[in-house]
PDB file with SEQRES, HELIX, SHEET and CRYST1 records, atoms N, CA, C and O in Angstrom:
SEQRES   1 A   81  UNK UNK UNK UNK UNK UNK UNK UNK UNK UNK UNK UNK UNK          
SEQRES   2 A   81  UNK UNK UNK UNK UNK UNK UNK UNK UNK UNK UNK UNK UNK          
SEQRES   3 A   81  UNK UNK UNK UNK UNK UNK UNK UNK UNK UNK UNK UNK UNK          
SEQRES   4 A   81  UNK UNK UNK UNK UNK UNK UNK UNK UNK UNK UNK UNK UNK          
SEQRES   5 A   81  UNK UNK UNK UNK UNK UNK UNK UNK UNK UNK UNK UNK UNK          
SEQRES   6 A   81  UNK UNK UNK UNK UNK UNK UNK UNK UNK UNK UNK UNK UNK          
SEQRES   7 A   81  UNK UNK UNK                                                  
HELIX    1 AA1 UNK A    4  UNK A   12  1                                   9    
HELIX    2 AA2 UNK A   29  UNK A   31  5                                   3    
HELIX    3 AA3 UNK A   33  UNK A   36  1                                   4    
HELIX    4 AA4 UNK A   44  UNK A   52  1                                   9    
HELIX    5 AA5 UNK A   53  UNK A   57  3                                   5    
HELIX    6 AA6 UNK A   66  UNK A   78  1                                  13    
CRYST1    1.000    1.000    1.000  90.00  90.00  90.00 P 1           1          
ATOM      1  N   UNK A   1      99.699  95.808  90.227  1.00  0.00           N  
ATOM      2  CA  UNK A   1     100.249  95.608  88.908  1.00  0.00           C  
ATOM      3  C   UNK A   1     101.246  94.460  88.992  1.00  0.00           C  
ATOM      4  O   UNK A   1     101.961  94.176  89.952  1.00  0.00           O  
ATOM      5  N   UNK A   2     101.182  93.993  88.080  1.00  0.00           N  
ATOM      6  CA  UNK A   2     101.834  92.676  88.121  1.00  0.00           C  
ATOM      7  C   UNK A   2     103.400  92.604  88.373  1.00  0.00           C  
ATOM      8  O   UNK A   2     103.466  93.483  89.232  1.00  0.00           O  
ATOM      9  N   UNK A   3     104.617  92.191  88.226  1.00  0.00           N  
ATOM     10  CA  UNK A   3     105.797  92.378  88.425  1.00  0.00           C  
ATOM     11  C   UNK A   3     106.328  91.052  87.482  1.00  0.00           C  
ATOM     12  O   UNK A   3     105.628  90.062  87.271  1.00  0.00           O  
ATOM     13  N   UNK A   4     107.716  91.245  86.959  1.00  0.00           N  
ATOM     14  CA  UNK A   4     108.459  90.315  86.243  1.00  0.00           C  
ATOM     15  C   UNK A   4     108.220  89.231  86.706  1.00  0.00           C  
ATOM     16  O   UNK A   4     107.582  88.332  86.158  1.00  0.00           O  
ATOM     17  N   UNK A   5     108.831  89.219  88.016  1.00  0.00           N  
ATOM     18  CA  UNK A   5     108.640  87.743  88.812  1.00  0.00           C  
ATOM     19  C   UNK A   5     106.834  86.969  88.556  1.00  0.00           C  
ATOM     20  O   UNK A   5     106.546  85.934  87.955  1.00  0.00           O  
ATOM     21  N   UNK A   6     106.101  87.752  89.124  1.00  0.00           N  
ATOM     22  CA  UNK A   6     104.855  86.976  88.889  1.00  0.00           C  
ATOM     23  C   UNK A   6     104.165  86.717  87.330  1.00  0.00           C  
ATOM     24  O   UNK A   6     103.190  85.969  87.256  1.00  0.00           O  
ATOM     25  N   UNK A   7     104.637  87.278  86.263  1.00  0.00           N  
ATOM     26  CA  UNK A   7     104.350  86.932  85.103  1.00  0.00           C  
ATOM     27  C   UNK A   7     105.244  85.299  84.764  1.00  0.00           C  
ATOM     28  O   UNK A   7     104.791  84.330  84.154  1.00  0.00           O  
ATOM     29  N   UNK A   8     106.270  85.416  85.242  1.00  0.00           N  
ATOM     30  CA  UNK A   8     107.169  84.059  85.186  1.00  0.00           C  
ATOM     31  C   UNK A   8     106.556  83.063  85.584  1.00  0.00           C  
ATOM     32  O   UNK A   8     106.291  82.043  84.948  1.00  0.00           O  
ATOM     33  N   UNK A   9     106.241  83.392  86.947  1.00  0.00           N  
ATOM     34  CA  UNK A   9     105.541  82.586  87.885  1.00  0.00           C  
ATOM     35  C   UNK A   9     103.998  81.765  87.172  1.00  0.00           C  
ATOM     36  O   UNK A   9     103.735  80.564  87.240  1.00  0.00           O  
ATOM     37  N   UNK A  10     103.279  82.708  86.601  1.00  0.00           N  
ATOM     38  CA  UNK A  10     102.569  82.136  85.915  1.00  0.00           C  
ATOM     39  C   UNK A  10     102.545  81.888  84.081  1.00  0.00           C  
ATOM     40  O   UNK A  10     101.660  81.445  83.349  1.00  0.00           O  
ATOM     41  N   UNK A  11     103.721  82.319  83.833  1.00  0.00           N  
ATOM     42  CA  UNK A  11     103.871  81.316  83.003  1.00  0.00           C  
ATOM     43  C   UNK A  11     104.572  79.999  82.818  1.00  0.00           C  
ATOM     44  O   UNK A  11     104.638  79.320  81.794  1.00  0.00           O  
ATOM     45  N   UNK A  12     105.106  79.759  84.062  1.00  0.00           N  
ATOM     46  CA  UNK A  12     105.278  78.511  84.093  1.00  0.00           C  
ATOM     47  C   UNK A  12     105.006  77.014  84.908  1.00  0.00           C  
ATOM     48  O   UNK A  12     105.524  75.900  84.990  1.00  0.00           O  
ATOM     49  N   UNK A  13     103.102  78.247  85.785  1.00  0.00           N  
ATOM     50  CA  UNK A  13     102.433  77.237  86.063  1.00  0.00           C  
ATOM     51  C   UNK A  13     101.695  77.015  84.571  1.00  0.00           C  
ATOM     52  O   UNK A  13     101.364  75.851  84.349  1.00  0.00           O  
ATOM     53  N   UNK A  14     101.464  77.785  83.750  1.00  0.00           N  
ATOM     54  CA  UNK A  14     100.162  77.509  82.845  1.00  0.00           C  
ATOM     55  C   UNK A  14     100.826  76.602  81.301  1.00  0.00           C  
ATOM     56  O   UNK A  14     100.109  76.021  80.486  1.00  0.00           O  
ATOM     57  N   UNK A  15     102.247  76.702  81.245  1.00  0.00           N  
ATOM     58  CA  UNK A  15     102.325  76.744  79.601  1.00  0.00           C  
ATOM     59  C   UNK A  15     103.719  76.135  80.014  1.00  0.00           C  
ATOM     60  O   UNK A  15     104.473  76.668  80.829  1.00  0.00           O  
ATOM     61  N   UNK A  16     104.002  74.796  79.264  1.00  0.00           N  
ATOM     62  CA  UNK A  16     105.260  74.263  78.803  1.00  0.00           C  
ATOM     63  C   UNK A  16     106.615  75.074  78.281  1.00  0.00           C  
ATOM     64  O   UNK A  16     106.355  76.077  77.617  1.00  0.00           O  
ATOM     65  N   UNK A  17     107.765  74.835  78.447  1.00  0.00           N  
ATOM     66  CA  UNK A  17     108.530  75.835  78.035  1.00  0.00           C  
ATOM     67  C   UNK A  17     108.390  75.539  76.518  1.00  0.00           C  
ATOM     68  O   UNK A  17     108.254  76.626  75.957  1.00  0.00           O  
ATOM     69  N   UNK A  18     108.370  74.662  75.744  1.00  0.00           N  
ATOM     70  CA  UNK A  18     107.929  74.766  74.101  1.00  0.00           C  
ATOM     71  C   UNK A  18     106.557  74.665  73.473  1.00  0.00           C  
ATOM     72  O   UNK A  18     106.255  74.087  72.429  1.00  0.00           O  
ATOM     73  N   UNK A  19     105.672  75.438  74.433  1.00  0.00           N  
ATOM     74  CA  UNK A  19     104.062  76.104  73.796  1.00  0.00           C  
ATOM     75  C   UNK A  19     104.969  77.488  73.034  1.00  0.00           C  
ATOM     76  O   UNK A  19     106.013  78.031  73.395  1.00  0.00           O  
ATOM     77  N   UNK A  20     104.089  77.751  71.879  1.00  0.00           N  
ATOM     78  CA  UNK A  20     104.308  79.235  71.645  1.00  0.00           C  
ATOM     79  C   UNK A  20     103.525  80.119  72.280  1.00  0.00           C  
ATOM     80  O   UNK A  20     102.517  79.538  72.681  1.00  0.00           O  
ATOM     81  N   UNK A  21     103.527  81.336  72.575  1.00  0.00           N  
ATOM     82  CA  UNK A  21     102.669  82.540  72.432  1.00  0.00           C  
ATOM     83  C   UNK A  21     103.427  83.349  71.627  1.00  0.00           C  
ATOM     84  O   UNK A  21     104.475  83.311  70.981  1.00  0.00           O  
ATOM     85  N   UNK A  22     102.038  84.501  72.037  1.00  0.00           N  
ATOM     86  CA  UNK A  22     102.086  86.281  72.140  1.00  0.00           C  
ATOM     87  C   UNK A  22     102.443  86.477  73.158  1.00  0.00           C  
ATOM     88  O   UNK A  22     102.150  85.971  74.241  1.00  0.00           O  
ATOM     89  N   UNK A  23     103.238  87.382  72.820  1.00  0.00           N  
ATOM     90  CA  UNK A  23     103.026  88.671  74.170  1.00  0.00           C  
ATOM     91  C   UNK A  23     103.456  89.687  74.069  1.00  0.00           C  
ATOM     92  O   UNK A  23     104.512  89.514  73.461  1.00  0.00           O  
ATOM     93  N   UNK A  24     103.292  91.088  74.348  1.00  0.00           N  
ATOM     94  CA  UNK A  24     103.835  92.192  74.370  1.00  0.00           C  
ATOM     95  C   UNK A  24     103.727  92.701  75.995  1.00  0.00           C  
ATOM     96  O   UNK A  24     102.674  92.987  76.564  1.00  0.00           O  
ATOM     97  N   UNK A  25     105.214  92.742  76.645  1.00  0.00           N  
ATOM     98  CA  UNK A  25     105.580  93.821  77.615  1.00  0.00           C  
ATOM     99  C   UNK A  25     105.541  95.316  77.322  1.00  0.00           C  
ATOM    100  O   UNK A  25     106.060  95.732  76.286  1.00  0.00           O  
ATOM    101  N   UNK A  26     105.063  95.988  78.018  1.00  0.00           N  
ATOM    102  CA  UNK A  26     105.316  97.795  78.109  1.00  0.00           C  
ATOM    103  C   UNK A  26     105.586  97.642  79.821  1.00  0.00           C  
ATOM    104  O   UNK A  26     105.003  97.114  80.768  1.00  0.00           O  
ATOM    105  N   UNK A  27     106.979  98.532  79.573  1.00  0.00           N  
ATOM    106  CA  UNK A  27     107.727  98.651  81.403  1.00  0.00           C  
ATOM    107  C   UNK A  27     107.884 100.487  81.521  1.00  0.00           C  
ATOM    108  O   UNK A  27     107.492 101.372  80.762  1.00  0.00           O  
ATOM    109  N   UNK A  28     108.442 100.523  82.493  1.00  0.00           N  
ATOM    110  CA  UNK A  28     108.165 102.406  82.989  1.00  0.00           C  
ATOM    111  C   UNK A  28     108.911 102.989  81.963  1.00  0.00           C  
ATOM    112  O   UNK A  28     108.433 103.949  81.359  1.00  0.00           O  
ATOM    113  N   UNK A  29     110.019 102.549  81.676  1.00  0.00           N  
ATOM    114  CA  UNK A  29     110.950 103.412  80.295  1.00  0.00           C  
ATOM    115  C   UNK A  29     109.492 103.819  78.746  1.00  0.00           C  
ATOM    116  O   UNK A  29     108.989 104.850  78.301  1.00  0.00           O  
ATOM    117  N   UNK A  30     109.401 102.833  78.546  1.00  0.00           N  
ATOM    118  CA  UNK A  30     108.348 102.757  78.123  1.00  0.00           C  
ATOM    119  C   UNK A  30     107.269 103.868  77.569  1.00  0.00           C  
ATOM    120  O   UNK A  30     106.841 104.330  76.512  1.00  0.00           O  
ATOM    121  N   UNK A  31     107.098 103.999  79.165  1.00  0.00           N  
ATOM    122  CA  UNK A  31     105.497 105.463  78.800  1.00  0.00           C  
ATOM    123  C   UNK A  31     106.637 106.301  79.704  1.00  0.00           C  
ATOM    124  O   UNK A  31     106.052 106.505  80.767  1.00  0.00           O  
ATOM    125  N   UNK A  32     107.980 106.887  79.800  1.00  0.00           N  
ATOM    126  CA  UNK A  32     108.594 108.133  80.202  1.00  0.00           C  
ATOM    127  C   UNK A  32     109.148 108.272  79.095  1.00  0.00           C  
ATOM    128  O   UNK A  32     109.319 109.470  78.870  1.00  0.00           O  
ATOM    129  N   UNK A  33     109.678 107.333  77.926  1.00  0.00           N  
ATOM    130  CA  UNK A  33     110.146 107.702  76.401  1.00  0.00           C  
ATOM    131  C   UNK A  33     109.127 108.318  75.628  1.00  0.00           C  
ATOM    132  O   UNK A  33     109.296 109.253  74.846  1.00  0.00           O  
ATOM    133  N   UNK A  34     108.060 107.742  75.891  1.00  0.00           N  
ATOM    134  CA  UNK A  34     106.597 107.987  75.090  1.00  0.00           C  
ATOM    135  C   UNK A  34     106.270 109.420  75.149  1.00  0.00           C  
ATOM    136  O   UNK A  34     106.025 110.111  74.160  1.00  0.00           O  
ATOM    137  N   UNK A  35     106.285 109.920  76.664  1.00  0.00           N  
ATOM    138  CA  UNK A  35     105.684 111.223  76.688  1.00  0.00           C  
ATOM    139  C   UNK A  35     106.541 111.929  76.718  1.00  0.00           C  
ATOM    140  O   UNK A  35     106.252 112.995  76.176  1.00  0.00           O  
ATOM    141  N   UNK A  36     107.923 111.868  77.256  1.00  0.00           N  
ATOM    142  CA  UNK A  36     109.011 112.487  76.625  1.00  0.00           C  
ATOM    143  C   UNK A  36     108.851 113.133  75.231  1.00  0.00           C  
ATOM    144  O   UNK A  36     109.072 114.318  74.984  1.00  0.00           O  
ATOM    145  N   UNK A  37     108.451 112.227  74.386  1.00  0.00           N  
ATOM    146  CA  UNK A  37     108.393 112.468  72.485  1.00  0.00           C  
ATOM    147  C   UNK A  37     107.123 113.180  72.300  1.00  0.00           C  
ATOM    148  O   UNK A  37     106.909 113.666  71.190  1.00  0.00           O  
ATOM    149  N   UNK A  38     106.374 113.291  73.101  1.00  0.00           N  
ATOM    150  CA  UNK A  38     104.977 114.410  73.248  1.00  0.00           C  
ATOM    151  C   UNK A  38     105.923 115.677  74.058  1.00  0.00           C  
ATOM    152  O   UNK A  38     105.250 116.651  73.719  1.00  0.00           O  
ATOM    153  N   UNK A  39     106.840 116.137  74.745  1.00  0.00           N  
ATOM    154  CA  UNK A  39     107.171 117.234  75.500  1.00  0.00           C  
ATOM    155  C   UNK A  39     106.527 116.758  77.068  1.00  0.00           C  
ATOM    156  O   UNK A  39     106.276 117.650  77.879  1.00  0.00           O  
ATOM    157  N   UNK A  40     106.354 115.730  77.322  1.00  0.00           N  
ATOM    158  CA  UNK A  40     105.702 115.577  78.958  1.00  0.00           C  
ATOM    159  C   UNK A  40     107.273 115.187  79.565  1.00  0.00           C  
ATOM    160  O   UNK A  40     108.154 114.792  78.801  1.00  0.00           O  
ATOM    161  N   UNK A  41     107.472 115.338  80.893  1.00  0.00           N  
ATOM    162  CA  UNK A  41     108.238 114.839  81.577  1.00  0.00           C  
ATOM    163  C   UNK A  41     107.428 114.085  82.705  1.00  0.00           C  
ATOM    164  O   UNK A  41     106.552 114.678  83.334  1.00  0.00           O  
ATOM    165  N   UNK A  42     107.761 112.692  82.957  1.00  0.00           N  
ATOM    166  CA  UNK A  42     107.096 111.927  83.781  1.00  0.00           C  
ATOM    167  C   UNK A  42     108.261 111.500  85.008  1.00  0.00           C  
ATOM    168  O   UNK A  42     109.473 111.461  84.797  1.00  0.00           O  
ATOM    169  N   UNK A  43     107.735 111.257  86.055  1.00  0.00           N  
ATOM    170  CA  UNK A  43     108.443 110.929  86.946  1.00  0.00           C  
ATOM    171  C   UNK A  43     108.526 109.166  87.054  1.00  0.00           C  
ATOM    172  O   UNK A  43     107.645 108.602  86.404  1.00  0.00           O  
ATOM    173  N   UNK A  44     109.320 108.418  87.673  1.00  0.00           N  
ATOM    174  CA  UNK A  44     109.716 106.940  87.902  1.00  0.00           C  
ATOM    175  C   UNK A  44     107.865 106.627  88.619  1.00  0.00           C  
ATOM    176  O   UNK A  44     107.212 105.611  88.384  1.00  0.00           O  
ATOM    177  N   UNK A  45     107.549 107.421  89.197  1.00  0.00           N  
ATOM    178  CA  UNK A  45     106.092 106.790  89.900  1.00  0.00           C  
ATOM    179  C   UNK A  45     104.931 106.900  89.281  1.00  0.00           C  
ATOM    180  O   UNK A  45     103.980 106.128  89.395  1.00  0.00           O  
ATOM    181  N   UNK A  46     105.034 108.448  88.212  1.00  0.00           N  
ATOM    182  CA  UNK A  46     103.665 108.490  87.639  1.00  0.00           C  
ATOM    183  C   UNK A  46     103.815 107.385  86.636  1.00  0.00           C  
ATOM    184  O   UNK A  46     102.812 106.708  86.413  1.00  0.00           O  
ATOM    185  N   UNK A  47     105.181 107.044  85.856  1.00  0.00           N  
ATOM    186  CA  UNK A  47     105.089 106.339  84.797  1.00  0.00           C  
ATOM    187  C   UNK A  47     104.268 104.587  85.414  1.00  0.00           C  
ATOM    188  O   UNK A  47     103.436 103.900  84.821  1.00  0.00           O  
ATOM    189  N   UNK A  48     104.860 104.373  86.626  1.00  0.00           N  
ATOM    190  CA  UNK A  48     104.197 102.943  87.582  1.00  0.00           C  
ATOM    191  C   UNK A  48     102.831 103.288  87.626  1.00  0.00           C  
ATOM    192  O   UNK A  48     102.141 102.285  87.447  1.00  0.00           O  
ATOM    193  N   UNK A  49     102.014 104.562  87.834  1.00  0.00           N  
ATOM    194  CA  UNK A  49     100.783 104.699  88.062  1.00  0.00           C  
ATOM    195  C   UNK A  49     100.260 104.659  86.767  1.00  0.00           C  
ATOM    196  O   UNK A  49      99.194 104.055  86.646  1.00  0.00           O  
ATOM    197  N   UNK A  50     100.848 105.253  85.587  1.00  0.00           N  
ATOM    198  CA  UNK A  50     100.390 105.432  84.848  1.00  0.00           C  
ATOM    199  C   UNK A  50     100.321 103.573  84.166  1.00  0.00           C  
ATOM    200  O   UNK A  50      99.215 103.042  84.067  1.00  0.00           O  
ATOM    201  N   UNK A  51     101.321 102.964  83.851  1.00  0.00           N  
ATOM    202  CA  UNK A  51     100.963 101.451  83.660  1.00  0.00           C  
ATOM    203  C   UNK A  51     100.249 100.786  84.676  1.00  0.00           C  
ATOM    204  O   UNK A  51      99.665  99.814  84.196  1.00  0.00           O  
ATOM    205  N   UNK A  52     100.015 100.946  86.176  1.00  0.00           N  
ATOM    206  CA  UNK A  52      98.975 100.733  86.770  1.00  0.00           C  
ATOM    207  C   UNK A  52      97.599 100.570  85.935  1.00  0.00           C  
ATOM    208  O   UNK A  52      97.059  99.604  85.396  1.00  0.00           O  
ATOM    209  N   UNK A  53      97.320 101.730  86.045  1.00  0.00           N  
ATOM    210  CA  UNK A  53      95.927 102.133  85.176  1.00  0.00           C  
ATOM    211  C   UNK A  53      95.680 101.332  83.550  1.00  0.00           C  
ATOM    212  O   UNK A  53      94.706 100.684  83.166  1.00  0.00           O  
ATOM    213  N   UNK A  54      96.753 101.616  82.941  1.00  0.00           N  
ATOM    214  CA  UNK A  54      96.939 100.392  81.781  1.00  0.00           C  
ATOM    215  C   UNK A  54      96.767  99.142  82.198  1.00  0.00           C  
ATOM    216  O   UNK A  54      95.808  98.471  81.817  1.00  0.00           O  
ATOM    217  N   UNK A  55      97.410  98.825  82.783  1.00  0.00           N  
ATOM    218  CA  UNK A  55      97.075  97.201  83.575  1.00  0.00           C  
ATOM    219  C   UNK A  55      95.709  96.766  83.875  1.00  0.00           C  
ATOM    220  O   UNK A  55      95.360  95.601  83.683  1.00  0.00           O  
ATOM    221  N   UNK A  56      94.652  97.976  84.501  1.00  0.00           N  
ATOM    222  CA  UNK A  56      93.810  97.447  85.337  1.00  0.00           C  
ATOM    223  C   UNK A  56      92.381  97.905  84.130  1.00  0.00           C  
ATOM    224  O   UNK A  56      91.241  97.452  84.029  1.00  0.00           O  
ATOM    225  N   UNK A  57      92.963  98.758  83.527  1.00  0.00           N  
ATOM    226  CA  UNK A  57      91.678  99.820  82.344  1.00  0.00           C  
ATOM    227  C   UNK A  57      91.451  99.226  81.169  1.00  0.00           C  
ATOM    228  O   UNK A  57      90.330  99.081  80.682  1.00  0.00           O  
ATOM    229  N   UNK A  58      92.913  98.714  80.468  1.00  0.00           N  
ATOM    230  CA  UNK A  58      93.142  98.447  79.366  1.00  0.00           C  
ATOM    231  C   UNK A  58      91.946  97.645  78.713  1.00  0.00           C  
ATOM    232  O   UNK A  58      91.530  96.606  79.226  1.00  0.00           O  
ATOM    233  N   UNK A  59      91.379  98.217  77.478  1.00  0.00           N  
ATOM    234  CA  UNK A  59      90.476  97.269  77.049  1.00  0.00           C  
ATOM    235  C   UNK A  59      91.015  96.237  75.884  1.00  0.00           C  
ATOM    236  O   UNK A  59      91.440  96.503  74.760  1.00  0.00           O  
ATOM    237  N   UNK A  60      90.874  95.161  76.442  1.00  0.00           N  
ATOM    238  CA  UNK A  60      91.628  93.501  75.870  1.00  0.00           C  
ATOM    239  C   UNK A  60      90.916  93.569  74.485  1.00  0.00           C  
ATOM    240  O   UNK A  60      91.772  93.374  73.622  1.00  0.00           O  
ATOM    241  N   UNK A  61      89.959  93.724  74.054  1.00  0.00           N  
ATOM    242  CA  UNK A  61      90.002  93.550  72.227  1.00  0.00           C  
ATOM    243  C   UNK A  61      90.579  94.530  71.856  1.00  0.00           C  
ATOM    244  O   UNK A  61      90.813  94.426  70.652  1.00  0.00           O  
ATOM    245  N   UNK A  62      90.958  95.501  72.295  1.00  0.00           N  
ATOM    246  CA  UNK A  62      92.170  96.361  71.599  1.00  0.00           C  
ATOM    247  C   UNK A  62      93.398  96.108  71.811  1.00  0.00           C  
ATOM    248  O   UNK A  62      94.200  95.979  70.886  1.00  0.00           O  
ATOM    249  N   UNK A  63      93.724  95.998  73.106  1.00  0.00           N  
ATOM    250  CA  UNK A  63      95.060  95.421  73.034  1.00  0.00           C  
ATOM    251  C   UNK A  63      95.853  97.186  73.544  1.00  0.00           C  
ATOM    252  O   UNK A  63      95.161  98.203  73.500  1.00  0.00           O  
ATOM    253  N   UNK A  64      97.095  97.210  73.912  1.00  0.00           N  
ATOM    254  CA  UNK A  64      97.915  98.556  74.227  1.00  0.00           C  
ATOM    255  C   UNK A  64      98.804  98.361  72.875  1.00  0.00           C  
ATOM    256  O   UNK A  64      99.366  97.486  72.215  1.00  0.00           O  
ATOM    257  N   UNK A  65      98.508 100.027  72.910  1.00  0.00           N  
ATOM    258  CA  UNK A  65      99.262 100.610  71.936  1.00  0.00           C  
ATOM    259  C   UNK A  65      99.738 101.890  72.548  1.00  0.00           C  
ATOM    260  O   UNK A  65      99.479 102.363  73.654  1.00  0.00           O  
ATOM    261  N   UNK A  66     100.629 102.425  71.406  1.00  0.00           N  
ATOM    262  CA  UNK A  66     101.022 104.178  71.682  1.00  0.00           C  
ATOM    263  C   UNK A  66      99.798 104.916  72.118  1.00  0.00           C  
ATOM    264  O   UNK A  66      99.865 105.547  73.173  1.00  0.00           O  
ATOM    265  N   UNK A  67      98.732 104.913  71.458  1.00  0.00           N  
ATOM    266  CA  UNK A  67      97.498 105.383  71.665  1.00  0.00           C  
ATOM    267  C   UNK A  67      97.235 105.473  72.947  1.00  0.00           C  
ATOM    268  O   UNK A  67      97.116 106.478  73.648  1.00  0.00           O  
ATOM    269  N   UNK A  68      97.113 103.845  73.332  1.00  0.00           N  
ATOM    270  CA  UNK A  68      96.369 103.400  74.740  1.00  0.00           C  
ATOM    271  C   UNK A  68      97.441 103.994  75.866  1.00  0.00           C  
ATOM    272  O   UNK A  68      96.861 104.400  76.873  1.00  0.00           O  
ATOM    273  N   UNK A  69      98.882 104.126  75.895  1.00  0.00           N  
ATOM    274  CA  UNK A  69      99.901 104.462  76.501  1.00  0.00           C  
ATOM    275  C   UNK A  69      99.668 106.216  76.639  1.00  0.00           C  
ATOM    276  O   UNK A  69      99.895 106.686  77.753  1.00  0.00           O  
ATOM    277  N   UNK A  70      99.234 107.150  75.564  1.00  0.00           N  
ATOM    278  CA  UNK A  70      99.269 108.330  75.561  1.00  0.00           C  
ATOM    279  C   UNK A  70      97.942 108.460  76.282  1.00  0.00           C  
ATOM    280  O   UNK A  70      98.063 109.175  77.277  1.00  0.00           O  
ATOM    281  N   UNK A  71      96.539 107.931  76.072  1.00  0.00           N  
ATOM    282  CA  UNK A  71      95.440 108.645  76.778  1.00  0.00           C  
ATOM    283  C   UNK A  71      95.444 108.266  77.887  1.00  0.00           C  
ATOM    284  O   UNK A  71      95.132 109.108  78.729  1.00  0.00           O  
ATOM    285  N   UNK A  72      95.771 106.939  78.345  1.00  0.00           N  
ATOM    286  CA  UNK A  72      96.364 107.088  80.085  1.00  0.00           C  
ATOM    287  C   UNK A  72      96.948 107.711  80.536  1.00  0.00           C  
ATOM    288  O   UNK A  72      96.878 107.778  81.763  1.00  0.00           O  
ATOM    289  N   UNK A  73      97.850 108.517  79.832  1.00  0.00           N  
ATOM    290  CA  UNK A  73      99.265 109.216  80.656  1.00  0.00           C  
ATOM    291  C   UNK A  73      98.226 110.637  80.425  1.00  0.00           C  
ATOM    292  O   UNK A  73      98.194 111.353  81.426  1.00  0.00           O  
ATOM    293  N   UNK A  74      97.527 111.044  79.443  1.00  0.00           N  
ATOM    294  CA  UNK A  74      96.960 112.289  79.501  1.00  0.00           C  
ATOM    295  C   UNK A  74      95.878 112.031  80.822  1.00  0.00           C  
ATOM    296  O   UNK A  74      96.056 112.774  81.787  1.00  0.00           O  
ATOM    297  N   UNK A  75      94.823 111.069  80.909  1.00  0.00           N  
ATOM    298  CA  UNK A  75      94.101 110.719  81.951  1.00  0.00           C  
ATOM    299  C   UNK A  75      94.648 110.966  82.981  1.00  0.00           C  
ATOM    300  O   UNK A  75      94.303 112.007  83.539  1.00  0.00           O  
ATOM    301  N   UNK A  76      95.817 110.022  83.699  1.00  0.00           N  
ATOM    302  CA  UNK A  76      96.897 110.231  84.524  1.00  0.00           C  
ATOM    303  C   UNK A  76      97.215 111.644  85.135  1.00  0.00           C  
ATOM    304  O   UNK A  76      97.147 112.089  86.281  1.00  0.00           O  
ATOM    305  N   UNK A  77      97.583 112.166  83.947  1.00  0.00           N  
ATOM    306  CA  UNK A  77      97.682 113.607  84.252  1.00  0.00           C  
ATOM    307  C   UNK A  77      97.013 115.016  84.842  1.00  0.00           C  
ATOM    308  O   UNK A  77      97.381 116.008  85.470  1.00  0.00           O  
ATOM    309  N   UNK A  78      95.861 114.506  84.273  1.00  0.00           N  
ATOM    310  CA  UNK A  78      94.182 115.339  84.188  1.00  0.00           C  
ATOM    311  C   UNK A  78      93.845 114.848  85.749  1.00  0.00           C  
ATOM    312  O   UNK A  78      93.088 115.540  86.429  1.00  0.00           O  
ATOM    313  N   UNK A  79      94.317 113.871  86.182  1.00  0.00           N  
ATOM    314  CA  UNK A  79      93.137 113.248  87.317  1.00  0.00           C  
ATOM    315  C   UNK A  79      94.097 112.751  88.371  1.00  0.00           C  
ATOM    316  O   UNK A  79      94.091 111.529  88.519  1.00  0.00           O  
ATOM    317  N   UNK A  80      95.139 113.628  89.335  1.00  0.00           N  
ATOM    318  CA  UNK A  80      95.929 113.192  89.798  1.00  0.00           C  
ATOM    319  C   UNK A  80      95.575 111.958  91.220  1.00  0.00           C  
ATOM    320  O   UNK A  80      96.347 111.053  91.534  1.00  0.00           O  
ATOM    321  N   UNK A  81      94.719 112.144  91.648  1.00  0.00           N  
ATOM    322  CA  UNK A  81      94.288 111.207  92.923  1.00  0.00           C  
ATOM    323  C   UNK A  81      93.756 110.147  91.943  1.00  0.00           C  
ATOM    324  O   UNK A  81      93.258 109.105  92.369  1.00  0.00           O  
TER     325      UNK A  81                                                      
END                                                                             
């Protein structure tokens, strides 16, 4: 999964500092607030595993949402190895 540093890293091999984008970050607070507000308690690692799996699953014409954040963390949950 990617890290702060290497998103930097490539954004400032690929893109001028005055190109615009998009972008949306989701970090571990993130999906432990999320399922918190469902009654889950997540730990500092499942929440990393659980954006793991977002990172690597996520399907790009949808894009992450609350949605995509909750059925990973239920997946996550269901399927511990």
């Amino acid at each position: 999964m990617p890290r702060v540093a290497d998103l930097v890293k490539r954004l400032n091999e690929t893109y001028q500092p005055d190109d615009l984008v998009a972008t949306a970050i989701w970090c571990e607070a993130d999906v432990i607030k999320r399922a918190k507000e469902r009654g889950i308690t997540l730990t500092s690692e499942q929440a990393d595993g659980i954006l793991d799996l977002v990172d690597r699953k996520q399907d790009c014409e949808i894009g992450i949402s609350w949605t995509t954040i909750d059925c990973f963390t239920d997946y996550y949950l269901e399927n511990p190895s």
